[in-house]
C-alpha positions in Angstrom: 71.8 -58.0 58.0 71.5 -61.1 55.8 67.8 -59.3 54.4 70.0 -56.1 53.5 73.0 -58.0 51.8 70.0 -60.1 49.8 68.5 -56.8 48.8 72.3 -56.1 48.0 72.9 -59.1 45.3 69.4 -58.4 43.6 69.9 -54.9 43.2 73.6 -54.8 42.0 74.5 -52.9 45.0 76.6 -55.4 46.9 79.2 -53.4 48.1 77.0 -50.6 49.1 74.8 -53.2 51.3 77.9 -54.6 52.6 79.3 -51.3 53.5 75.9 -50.9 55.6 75.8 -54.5 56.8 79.4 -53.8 58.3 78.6 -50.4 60.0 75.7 -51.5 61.6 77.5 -55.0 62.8 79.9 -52.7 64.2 77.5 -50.7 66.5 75.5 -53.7 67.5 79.0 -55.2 68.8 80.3 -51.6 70.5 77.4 -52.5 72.3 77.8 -55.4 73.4 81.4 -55.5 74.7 80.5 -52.0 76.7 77.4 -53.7 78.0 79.8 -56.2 79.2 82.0 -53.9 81.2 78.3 -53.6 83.7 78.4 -54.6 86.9 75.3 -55.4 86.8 72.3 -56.4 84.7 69.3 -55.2 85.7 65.8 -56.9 84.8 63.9 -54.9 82.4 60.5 -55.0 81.3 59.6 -54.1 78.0 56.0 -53.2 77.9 54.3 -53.3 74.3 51.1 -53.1 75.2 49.2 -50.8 78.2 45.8 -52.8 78.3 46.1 -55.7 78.3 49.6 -55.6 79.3 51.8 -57.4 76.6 55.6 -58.0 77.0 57.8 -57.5 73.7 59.0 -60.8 72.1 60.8 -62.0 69.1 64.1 -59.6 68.9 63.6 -57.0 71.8 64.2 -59.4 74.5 67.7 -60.2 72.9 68.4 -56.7 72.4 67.4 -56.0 76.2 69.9 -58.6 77.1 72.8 -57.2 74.4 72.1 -53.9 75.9 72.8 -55.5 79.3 69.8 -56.0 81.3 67.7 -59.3 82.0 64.1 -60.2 80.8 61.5 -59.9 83.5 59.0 -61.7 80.6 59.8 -63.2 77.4 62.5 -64.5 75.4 63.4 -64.4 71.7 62.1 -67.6 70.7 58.5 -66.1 72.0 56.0 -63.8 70.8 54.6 -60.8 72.7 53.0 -62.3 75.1 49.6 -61.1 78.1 51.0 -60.7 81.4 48.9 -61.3 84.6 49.9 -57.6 86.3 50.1 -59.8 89.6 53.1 -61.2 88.0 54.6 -58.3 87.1 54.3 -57.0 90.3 55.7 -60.0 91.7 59.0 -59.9 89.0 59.5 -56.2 90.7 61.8 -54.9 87.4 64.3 -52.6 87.9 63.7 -50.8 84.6 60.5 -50.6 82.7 60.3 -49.3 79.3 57.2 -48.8 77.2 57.5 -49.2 73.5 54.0 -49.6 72.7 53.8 -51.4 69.3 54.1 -49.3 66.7 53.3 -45.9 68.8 55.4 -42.5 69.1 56.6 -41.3 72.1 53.7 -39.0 72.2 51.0 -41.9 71.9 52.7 -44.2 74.0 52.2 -41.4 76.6 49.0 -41.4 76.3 48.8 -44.9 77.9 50.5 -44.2 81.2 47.4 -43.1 83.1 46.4 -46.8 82.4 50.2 -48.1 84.2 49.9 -45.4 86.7 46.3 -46.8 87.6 47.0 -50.7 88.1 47.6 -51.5 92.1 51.3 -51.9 92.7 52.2 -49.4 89.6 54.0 -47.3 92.4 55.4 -50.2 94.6 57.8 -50.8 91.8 61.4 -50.7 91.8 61.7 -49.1 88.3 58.5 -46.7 89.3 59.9 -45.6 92.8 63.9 -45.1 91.2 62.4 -43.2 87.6 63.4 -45.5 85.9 60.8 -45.6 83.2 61.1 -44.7 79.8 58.8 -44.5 76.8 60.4 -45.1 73.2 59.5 -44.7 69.7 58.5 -48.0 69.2 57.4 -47.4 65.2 60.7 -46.6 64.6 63.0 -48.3 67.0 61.8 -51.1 68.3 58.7 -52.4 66.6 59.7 -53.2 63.3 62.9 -55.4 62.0 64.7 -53.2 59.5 68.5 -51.6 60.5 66.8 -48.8 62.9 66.4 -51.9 65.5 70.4 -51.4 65.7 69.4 -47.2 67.1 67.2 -49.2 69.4 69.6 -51.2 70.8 71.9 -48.3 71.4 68.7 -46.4 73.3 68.0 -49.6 75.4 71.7 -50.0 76.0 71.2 -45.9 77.6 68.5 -46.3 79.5 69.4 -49.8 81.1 73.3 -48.5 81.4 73.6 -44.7 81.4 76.9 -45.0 83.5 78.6 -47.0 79.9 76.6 -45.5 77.2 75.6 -41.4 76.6 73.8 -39.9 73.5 73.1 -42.9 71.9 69.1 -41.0 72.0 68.4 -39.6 69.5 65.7 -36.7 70.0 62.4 -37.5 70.3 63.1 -41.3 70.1 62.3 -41.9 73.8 62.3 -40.3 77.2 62.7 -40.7 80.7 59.6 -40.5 83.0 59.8 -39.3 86.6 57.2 -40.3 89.3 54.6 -38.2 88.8 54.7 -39.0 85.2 54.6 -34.8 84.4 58.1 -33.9 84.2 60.1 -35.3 81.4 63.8 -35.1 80.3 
């Protein structure tokens, strides 16, 4: 927000810049306060890499936990950072989204076969309950900027679908069902 209101003051638009900073603040706190109404908060890996597997760092593990869920791997004060798949299968998440860095949905799809391969892929709570999704990462999740803000509304979906609905836009992400062929 503070990098939009800067860009604000050297451009002349302040009031524009704070009519965008105020909008998106708004949303980001909608979220929050209905994320608080959960009952529970389920852990959620975010996968940013297939091979080797990476966890998301820096902002997406405090947007997995404004959205409601709990970090299997990383916090905001980290990095992405390699994860030993024996750990992963050991953290058993509930929710597993891939948001390969900077990849579309359809790229990032290309790198389940690699997840659906590793031992334990289907011994997973978030694998055996389809509950894995695959977002836009290039434009929601990968880069700061105010589309971070539509991330957080699609991470708040998929970790909370009984609060949040249509916060997707289409073609920013979708859900993948066990055998990884059907789609919605």
């Amino acid at each position: 927000m503070e990098d939009l209101n800067r860009i604000g003051r050297a451009t002349g638009t302040e009031a524009k810049a704070a009519e965008m900073t105020t909008g998106l603040t708004a949303r980001i706190e909608s979220v929050i306060e209905r994320a608080k109404d959960a009952d529970k908060h389920p852990s959620v890996l975010h996968v940013e890499w297939a091979d080797p597997v990476m966890c998301a760092g820096h902002w997406v593990p405090e947007m997995t936990e404004m959205a409601g869920g709990t970090n299997s791997f990383g916090d905001k004060d980290t990095g992405t950072l390699k994860l030993d798949w024996d750990e992963v299968v050991a953290s058993q998440p509930e929710i597993i989204i891939m948001m390969q860095c900077g990849f579309d949905v359809k790229r990032a799809l290309e790198d389940m076969p690699l997840m659906k391969s590793k031992e334990g892929w289907a011994s997973l709570p978030a694998v055996k309950n389809n509950q894995v999704y695959v977002v836009d990462a290039g434009a929601y999740t990968s880069r700061s900027g105010p589309r971070l803000v539509t991330g957080l509304e699609i991470m708040a979906e998929m970790i909370h679908p009984e609060i949040f609905s249509g916060m997707i836009p289409e073609s920013g992400a979708l859900r993948l069902f066990g055998d990884l062929t059907k789609t919605d």
